[in-house]
RODO-2510 file (C-alpha; in nm, 4 decimals, decimal comma):
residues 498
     n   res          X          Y          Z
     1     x     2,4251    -5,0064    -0,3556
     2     x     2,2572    -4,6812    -0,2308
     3     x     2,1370    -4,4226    -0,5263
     4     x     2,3656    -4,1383    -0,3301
     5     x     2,6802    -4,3247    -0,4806
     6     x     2,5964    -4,3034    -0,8228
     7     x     2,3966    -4,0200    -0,8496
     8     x     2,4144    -3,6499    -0,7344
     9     x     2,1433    -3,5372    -0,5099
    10     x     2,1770    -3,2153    -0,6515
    11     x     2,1975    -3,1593    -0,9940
    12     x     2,5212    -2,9357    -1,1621
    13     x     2,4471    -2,6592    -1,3717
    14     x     2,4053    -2,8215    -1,7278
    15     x     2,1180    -3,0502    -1,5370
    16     x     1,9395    -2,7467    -1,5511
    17     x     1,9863    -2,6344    -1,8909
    18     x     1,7226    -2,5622    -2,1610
    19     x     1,6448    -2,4549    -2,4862
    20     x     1,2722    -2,3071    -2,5239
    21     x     1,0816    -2,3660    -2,8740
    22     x     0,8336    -2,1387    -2,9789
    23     x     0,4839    -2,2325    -3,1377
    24     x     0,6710    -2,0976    -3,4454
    25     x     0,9537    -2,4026    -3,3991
    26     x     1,2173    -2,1249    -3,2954
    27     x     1,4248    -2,0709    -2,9622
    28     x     1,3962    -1,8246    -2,7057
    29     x     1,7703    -1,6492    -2,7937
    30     x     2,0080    -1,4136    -2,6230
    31     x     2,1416    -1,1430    -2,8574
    32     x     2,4536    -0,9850    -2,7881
    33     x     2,5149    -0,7307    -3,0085
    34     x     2,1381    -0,6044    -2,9892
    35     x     2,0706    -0,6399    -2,6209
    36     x     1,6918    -0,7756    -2,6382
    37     x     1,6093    -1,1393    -2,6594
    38     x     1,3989    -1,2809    -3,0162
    39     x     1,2802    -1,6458    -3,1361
    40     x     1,4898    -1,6458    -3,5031
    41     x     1,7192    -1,9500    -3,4192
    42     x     1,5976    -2,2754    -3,5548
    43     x     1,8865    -2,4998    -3,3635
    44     x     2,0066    -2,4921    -3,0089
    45     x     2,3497    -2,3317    -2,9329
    46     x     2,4902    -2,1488    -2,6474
    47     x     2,2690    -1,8291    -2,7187
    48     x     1,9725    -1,9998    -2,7091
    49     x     2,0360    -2,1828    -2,3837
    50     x     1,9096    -2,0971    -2,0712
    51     x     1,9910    -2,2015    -1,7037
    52     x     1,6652    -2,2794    -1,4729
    53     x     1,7124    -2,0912    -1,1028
    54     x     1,4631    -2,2784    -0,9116
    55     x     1,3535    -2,1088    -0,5837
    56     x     1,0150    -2,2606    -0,5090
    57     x     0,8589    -2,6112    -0,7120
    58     x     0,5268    -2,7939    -0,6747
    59     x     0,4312    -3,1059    -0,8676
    60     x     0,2767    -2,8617    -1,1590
    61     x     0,4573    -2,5219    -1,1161
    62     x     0,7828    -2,3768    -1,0093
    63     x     0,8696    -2,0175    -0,9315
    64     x     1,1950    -1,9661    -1,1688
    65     x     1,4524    -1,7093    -1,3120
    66     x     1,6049    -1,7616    -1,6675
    67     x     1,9933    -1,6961    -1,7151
    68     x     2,1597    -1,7371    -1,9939
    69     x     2,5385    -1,8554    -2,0703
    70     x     2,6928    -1,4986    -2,0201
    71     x     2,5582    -1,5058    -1,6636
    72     x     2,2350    -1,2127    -1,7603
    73     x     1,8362    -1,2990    -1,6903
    74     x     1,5277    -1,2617    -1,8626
    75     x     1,3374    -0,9696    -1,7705
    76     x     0,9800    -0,8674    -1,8155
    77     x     0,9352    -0,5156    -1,8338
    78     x     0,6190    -0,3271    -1,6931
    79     x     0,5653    -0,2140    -2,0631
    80     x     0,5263    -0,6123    -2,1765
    81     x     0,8619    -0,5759    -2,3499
    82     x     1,1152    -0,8218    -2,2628
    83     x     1,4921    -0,7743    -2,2785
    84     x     1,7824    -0,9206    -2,0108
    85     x     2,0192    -0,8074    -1,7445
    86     x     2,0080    -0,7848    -1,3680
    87     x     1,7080    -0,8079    -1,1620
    88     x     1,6490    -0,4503    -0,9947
    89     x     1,4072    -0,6112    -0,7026
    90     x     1,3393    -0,9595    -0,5171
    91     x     1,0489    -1,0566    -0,7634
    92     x     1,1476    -0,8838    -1,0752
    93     x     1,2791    -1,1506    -1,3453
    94     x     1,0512    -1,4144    -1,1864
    95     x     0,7959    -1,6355    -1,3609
    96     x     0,5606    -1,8384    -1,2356
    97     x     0,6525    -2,2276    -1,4789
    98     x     0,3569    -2,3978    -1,5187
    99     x     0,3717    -2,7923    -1,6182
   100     x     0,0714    -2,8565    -1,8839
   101     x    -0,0155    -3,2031    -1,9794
   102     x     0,0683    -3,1521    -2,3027
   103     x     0,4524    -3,1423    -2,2526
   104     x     0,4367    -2,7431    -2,2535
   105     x     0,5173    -2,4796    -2,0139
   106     x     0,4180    -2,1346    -1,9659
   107     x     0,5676    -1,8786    -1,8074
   108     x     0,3851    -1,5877    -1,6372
   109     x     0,5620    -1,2785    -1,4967
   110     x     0,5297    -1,2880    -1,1503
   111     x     0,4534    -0,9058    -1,1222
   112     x     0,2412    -0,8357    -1,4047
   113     x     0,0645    -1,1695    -1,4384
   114     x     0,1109    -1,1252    -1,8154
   115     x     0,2849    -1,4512    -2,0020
   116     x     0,5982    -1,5042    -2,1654
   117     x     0,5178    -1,5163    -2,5640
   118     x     0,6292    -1,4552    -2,9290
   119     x     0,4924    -1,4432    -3,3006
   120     x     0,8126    -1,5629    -3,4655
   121     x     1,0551    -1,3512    -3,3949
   122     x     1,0334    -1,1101    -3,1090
   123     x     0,8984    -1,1815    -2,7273
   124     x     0,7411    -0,9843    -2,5354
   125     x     0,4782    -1,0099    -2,2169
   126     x     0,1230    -0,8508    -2,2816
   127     x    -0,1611    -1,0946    -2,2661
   128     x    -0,2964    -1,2415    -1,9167
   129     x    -0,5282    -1,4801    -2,1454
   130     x    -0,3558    -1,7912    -2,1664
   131     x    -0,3069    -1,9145    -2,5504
   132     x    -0,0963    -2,1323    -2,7536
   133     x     0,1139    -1,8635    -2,8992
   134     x     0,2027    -1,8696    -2,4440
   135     x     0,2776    -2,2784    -2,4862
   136     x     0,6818    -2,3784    -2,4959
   137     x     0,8503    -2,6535    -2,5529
   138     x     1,1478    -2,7335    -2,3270
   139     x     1,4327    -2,8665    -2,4814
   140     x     1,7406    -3,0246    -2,2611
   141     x     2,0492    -2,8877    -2,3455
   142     x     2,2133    -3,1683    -2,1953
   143     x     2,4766    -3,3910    -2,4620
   144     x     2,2798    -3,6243    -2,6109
   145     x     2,4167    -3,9772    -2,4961
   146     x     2,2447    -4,0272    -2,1448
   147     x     2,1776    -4,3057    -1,8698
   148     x     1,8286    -4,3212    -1,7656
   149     x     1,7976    -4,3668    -1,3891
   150     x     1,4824    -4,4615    -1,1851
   151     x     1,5162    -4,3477    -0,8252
   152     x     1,2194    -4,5465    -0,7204
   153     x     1,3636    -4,8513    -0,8528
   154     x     1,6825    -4,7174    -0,7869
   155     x     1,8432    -4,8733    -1,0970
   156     x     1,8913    -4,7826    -1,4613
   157     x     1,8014    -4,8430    -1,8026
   158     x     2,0036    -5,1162    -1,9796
   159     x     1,8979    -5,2274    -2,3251
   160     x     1,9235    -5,6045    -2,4195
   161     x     1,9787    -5,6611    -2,8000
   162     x     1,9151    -6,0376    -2,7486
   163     x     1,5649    -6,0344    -2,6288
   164     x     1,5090    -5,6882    -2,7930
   165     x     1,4242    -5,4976    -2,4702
   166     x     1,5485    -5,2498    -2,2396
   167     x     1,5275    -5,3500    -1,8473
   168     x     1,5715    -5,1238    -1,5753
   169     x     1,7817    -5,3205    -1,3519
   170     x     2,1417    -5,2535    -1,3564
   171     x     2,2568    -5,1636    -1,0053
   172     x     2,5864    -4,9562    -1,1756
   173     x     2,6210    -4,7851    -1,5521
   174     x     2,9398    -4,9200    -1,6289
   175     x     2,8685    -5,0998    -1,9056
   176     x     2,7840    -4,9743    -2,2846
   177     x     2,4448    -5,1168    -2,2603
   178     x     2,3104    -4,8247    -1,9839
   179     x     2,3789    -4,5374    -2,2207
   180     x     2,1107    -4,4049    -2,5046
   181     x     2,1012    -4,1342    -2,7491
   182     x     1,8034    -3,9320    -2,7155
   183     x     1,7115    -3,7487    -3,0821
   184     x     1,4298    -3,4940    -3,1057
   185     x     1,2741    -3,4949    -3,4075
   186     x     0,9327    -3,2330    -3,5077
   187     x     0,8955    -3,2190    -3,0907
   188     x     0,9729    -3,5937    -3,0258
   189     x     1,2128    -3,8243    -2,8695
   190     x     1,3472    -4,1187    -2,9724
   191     x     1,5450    -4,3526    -2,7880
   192     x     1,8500    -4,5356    -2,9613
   193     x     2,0635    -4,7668    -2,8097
   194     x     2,4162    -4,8182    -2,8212
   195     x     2,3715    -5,0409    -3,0651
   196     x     2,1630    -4,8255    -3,2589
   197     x     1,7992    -5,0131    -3,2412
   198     x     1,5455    -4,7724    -3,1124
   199     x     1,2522    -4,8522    -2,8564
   200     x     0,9543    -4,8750    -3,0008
   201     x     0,5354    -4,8158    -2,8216
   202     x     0,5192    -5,2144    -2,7968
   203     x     0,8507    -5,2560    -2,5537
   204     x     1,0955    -5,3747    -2,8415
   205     x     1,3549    -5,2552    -2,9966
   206     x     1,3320    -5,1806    -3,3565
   207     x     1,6034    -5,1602    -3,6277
   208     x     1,4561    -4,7960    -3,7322
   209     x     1,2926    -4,5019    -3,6039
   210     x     0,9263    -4,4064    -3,7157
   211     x     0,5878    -4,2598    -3,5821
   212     x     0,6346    -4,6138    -3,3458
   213     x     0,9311    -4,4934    -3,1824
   214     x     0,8460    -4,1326    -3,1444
   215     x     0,8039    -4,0255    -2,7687
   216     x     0,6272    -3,7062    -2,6131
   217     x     0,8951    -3,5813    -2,3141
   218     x     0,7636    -3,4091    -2,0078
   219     x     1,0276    -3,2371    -1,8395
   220     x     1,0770    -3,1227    -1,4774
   221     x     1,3540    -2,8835    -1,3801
   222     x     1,6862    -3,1124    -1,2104
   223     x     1,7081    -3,3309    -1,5247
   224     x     1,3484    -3,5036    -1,4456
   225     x     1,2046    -3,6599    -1,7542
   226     x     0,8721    -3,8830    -1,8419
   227     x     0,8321    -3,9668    -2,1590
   228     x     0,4633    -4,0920    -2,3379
   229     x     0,3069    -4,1801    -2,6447
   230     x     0,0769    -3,8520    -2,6208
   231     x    -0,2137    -4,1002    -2,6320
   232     x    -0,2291    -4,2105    -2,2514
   233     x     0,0672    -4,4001    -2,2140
   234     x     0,3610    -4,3740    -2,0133
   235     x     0,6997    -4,5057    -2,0192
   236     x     0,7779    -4,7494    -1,6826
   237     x     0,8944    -5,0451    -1,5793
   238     x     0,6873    -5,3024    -1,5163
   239     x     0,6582    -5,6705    -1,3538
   240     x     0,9359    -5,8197    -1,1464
   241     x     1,2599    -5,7668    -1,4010
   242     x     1,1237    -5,3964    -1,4755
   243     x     1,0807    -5,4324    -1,8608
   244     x     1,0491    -5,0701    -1,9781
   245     x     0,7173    -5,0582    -2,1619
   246     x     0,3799    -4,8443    -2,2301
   247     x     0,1435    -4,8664    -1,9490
   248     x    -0,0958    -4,6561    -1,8234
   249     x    -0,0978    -4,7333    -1,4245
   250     x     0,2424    -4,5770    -1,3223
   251     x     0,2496    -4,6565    -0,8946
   252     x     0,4624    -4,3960    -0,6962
   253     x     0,5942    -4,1844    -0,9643
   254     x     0,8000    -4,4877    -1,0960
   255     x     0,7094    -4,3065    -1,4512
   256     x     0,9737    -4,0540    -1,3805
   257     x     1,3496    -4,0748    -1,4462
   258     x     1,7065    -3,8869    -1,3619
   259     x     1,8287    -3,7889    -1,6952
   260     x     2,2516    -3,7417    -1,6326
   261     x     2,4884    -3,7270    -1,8812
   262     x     2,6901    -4,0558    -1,9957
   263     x     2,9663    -4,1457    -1,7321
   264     x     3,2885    -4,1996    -1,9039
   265     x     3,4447    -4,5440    -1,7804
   266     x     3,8006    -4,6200    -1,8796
   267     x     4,0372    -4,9629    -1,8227
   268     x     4,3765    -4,9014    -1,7389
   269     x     4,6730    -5,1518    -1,8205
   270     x     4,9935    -5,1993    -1,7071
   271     x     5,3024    -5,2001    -1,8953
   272     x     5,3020    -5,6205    -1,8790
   273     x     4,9534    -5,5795    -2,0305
   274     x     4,7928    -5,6800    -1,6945
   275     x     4,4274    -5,4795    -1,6583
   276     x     4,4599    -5,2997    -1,2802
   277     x     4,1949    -5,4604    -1,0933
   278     x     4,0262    -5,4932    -0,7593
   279     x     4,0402    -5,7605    -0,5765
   280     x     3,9429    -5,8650    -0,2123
   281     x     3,6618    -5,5949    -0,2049
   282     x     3,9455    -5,2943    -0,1491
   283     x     4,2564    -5,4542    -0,2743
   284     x     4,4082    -5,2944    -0,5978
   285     x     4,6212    -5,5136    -0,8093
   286     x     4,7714    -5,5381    -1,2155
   287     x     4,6935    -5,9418    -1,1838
   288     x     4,4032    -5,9858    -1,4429
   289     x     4,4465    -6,0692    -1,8253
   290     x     4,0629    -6,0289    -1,8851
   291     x     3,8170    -5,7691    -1,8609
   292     x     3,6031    -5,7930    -1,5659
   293     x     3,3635    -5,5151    -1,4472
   294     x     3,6321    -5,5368    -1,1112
   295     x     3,8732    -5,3580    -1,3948
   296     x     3,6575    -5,0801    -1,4882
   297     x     3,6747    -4,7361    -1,2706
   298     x     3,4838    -4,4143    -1,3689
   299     x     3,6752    -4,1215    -1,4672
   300     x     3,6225    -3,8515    -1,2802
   301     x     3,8223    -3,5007    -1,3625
   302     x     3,8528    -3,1930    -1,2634
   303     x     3,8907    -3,0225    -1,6195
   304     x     4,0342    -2,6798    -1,4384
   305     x     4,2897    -2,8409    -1,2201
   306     x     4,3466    -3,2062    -1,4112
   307     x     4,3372    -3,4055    -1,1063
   308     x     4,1329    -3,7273    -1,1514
   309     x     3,9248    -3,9553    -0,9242
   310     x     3,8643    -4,3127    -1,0197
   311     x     3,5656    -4,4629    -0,8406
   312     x     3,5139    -4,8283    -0,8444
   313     x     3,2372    -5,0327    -0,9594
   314     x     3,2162    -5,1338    -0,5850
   315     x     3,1190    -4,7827    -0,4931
   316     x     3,4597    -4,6148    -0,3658
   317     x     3,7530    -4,4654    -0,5096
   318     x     4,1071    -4,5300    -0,5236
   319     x     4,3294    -4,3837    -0,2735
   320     x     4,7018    -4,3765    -0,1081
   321     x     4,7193    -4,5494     0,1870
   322     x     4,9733    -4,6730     0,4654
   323     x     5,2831    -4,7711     0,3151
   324     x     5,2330    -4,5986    -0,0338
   325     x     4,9597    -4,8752    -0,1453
   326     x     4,6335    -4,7597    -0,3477
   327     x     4,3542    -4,9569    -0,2225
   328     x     3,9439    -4,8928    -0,3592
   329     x     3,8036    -4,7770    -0,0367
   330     x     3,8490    -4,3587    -0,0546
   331     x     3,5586    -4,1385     0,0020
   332     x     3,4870    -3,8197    -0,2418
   333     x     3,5670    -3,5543     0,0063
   334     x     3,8910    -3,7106     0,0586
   335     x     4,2360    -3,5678    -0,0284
   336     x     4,4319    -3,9173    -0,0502
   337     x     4,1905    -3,9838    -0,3940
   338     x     4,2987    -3,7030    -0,5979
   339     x     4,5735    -3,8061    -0,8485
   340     x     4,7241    -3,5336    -1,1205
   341     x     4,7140    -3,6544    -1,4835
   342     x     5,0150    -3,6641    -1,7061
   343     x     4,9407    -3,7497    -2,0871
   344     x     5,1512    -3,9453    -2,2757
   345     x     5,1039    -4,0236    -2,6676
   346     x     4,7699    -4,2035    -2,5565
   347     x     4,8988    -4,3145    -2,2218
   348     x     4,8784    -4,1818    -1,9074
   349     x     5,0858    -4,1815    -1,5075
   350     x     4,9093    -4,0882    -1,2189
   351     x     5,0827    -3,8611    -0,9261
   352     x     4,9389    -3,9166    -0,6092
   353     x     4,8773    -3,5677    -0,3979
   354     x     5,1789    -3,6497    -0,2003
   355     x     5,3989    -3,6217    -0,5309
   356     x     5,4989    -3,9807    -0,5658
   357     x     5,3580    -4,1859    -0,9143
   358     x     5,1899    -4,4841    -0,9345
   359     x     5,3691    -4,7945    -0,9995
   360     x     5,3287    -5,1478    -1,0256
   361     x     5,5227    -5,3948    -0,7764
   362     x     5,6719    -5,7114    -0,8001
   363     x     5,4342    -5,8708    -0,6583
   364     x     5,1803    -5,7242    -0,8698
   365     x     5,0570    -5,4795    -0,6284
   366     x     4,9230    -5,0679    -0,7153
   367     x     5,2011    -4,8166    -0,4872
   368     x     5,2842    -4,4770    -0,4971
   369     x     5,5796    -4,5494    -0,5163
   370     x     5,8142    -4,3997    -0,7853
   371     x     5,9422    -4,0342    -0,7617
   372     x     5,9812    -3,9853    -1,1352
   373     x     5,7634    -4,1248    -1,4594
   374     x     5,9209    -4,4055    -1,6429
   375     x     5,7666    -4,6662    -1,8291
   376     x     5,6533    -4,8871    -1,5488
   377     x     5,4434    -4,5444    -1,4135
   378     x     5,2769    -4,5325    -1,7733
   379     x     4,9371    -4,6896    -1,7909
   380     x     4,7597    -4,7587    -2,1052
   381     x     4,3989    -4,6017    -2,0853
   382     x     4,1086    -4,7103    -2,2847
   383     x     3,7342    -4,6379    -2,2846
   384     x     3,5081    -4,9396    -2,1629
   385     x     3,1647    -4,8228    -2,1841
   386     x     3,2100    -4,6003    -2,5523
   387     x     3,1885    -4,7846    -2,8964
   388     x     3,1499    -4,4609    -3,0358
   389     x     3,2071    -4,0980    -3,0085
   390     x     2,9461    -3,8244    -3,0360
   391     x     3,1105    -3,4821    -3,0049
   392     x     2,9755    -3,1336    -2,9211
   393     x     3,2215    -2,8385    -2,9323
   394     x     3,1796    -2,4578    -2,8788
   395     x     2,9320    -2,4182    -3,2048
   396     x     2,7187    -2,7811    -3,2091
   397     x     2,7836    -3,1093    -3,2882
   398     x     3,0178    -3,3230    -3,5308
   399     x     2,8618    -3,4874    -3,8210
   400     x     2,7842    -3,4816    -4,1522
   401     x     2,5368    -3,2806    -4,4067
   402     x     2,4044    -3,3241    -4,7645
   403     x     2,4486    -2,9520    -4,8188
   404     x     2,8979    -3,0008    -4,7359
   405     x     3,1018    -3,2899    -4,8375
   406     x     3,3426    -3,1926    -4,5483
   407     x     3,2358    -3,2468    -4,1747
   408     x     3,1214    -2,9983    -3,9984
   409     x     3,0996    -2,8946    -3,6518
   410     x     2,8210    -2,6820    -3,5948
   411     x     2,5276    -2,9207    -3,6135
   412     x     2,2255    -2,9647    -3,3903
   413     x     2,1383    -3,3269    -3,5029
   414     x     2,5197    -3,5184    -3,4380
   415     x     2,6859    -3,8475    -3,6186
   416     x     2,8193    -4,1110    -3,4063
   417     x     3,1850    -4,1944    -3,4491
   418     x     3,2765    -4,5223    -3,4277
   419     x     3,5796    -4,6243    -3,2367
   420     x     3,8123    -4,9104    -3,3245
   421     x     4,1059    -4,9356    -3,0837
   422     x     4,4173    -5,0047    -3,2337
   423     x     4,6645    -4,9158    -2,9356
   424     x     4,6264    -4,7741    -2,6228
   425     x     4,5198    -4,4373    -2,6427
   426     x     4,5197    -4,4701    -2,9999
   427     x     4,1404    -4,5667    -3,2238
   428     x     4,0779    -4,5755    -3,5734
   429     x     3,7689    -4,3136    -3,6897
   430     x     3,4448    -4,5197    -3,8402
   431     x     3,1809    -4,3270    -4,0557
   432     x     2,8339    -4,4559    -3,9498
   433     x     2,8143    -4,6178    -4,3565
   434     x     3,1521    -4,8484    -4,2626
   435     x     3,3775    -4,6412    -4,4417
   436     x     3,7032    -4,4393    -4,2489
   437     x     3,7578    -4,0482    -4,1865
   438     x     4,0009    -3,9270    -4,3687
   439     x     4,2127    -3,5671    -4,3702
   440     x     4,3229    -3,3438    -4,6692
   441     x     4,6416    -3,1151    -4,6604
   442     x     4,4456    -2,8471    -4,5631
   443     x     4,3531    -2,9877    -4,2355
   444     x     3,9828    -3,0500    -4,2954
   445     x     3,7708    -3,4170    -4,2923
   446     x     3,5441    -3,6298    -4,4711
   447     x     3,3690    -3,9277    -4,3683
   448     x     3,4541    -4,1480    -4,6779
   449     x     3,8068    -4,2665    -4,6372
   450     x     3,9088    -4,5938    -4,7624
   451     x     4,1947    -4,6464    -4,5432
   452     x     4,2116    -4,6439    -4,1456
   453     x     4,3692    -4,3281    -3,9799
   454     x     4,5298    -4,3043    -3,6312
   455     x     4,3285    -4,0385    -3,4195
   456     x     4,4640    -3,9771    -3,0689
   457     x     4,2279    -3,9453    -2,7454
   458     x     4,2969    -3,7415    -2,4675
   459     x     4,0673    -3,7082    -2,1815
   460     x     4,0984    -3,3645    -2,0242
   461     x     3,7634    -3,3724    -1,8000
   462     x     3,5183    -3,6257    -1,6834
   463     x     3,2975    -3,6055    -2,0048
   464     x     3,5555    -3,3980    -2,2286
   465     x     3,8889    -3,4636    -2,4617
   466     x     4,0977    -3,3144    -2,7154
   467     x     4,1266    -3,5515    -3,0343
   468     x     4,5234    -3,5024    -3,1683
   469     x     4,4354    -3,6028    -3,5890
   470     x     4,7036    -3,8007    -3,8005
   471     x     4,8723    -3,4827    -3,9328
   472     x     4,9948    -3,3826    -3,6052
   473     x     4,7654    -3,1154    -3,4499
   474     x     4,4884    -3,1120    -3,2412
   475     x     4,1371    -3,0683    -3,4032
   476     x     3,8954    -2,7891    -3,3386
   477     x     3,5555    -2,6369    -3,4001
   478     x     3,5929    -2,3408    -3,6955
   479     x     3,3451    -2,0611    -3,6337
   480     x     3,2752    -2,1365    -3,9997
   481     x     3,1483    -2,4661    -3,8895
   482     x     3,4334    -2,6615    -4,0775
   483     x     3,5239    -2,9061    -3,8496
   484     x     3,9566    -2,8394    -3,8716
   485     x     4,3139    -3,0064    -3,7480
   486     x     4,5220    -2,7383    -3,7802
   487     x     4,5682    -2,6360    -3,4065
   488     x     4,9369    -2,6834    -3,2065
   489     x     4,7833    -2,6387    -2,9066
   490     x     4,4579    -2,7224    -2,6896
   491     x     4,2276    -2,4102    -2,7152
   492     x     3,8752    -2,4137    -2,6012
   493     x     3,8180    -2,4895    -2,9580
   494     x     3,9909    -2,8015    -2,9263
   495     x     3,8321    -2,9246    -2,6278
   496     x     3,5271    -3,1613    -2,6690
   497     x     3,2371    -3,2796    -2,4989
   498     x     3,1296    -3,6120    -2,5627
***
């Protein structure tokens, strides 16, 4: 299947997100409350992330404005100092982004010539003599659990636990295998599975990360990554089933990969436990008591409006047709694919745009058919390509530290979250050491529970969902960093990427 089906031409906004580390290991940050920008934040948050505005790029440089979350740009002054807000002409807030070999970038003013610097704490723009207090690192601020994609091969990365290697040849990422954690760690990467084995400089995967497993990242602006050992060696795929290994001969640019977020893939069932299914290329039936990849769709949703697309894994979505039947051969632009969402303790009933719900018939067959919800119209919903969660709210990631016993939510390094379904809808929490969440009267969570707890997933956006927590309310992000259940209702606190 053609690249264009799977992956965006252009890249969205949080493609183009980064975080900028000083010499000094500190971020290029946005202050509010003082109006001038510093490097004193040692983690990446919303402050400290920037969006790239890309108006001219060449294979080692790109013409670029800086703009942070609230929507203001990085300006260099004619003084050298450096502050944000508006751009007053054409060229003023423009750098010139150079691509060094070393995984850097620089950025020079484009009216002063001067470069974009710090010495720990403040920035400014005063030196035309290139140093390495100029040099920064560039951090994606994209979530953490990714699909690699090669658009010269035009396939992705898909580890394989029982030859210890990770192939790039999977036409679709549908399956749990395409998506990797990427962890930086003192400037490096390292690449971890989803079932936590990392890949290591001689092409296997290794129970541990080390120095072995460490990868340099160069990074282009669209979500372009390479990654290398820093010694020569890139990161490719090579021979004729595209093992991903060191090499140092990278033909075409097939060194270079599309970095995208995780798609979120999701079975549905029916209510005679049947797994909705296409069949005869377009034909969309509740006939199948297995899981086949012909039962997996990717959810797609609109996290303003709540109307959902589900694409097939044969490239098209679902859609009403003649006759109220849903059949797997809608196009994105098209209105007859958009179905509202209405959440149900876990489950979930889909109303077509022309206000009727989807229903099962005798015969087995997908309609839109039903003018009210009833149990038929409820679907159970589970995740197909996730054995575990890794959540990032408003103020960092979930997980764990030696300095709380409780979990936070404010971390830059996250836990993974195990998930074992126990109904639909409905998954028991897992503690990366085997032991269960549990939750205190007061709302709060630790990671050493004997016992198994019933958390609640909702999906409210193609890679977000609220989490409703055995006492009853919805859990958020606590500016305090205590990760808390304690809301009624679904706040932008309470709403999750993952």
């Amino acid at each position: 299947m053609d690249e264009v089906a799977w992956i965006h031409r252009h890249p969205k906004a949080e493609d183009l997100r980064v975080g900028l580390i000083s010499w000094a290991g500190t971020y290029l940050t946005f202050e509010t409350y003082k109006s001038i920008v510093t490097t004193t934040a040692k983690s990446l948050g919303r402050r400290q992330t920037w969006e790239l505005l890309v108006s001219n790029e060449h294979e080692t440089q790109a013409v670029v404005r800086l703009r942070s979350l609230q929507g203001l740009y990085l300006l260099c002054e004619g003084d050298g100092t450096v502050c944000y807000g508006r751009p007053r002409t054409s060229h003023h807030g423009c750098f010139l982004l150079r691509f060094h070999q070393n995984c850097k970038w620089t950025l020079q003013c484009l009216i002063s010539g001067r470069y974009l610097e710090s010495n720990g704490e403040d920035v400014f723009c005063n030196s035309r003599v290139l140093s390495a207090y100029h040099m920064w690192t560039p951090r994606l601020a994209l979530h953490v659990h990714v699909i690699l994609y090669s658009p010269i091969h035009r396939c992705y990365a898909r580890a394989d636990l029982t030859m210890g290697r990770i192939w790039v040849d999977a036409a679709v990422p549908c399956l749990e295998e395409c998506g990797f954690l990427l962890h930086l760690r003192d400037e490096c990467y390292h690449l971890e599975t989803s079932t936590h084995h990392f890949l290591s400089h001689v092409d296997r995967l290794v129970s541990q990360p080390s120095s072995q497993t460490a990868f340099h990242m160069q990074v282009r602006p669209g979500g372009l990554v390479a990654l290398c050992d820093g010694e020569g060696g890139m990161l490719y795929p090579q021979g004729t089933h595209r093992l991903l290994g060191l090499g140092s001969n990278p033909v075409r640019g097939e060194e270079w990969f599309i970095l995208r977020h995780c798609p979120t893939w999701v079975s549905l069932r029916s209510k005679m436990r049947r797994f909705i299914s296409v069949v005869y290329d377009t034909e969309v039936y509740a006939a199948s008591e297995r899981l086949t990849p012909m039962s997996l769709f990717q959810f797609e949703c609109d996290s303003e409006s709540h109307t959902l697309q589900l694409r097939s894994t044969n490239g098209h979505y679902l859609a009403q047709r003649h006759h109220r039947t849903v059949m797997a051969d809608g196009h994105p632009m098209e209105s007859d694919t958009l179905f509202r969402v209405h959440w149900n303790c876990g489950r979930i009933s889909l109303q077509s745009s022309h206000g009727r719900f989807l229903t099962i018939a005798a015969n087995g067959l997908l309609m839109a058919n039903a003018s009210l919800p009833g149990p038929n119209e409820e679907f159970g919903i589970r995740l197909a390509n996730r054995p575990f969660l890794v959540l990032r709210g408003r103020y960092g990631y979930v997980g764990s530290s030696s300095d709380h016993d409780l979990i936070r939510c404010n971390l830059d390094q996250p836990d993974c979250i195990h998930l074992l379904p126990c109904h639909q809808g409905i998954y028991h929490f897992q503690a990366q050491g085997g032991s269960f969440w549990s939750i205190s009267s007061f709302g709060t969570f630790r990671p050493w529970g004997k016992f198994a707890l019933n958390f609640c997933i909702e999906l409210q956006g193609s890679n977000l969902l609220t989490v409703l927590a055995p006492n009853g309310f919805y859990m958020r992000a606590d500016r305090s960093g205590t990760l808390l259940a304690d809301s009624e209702g679904i706040t932008k606190e309470c709403i999750w990427e993952f």
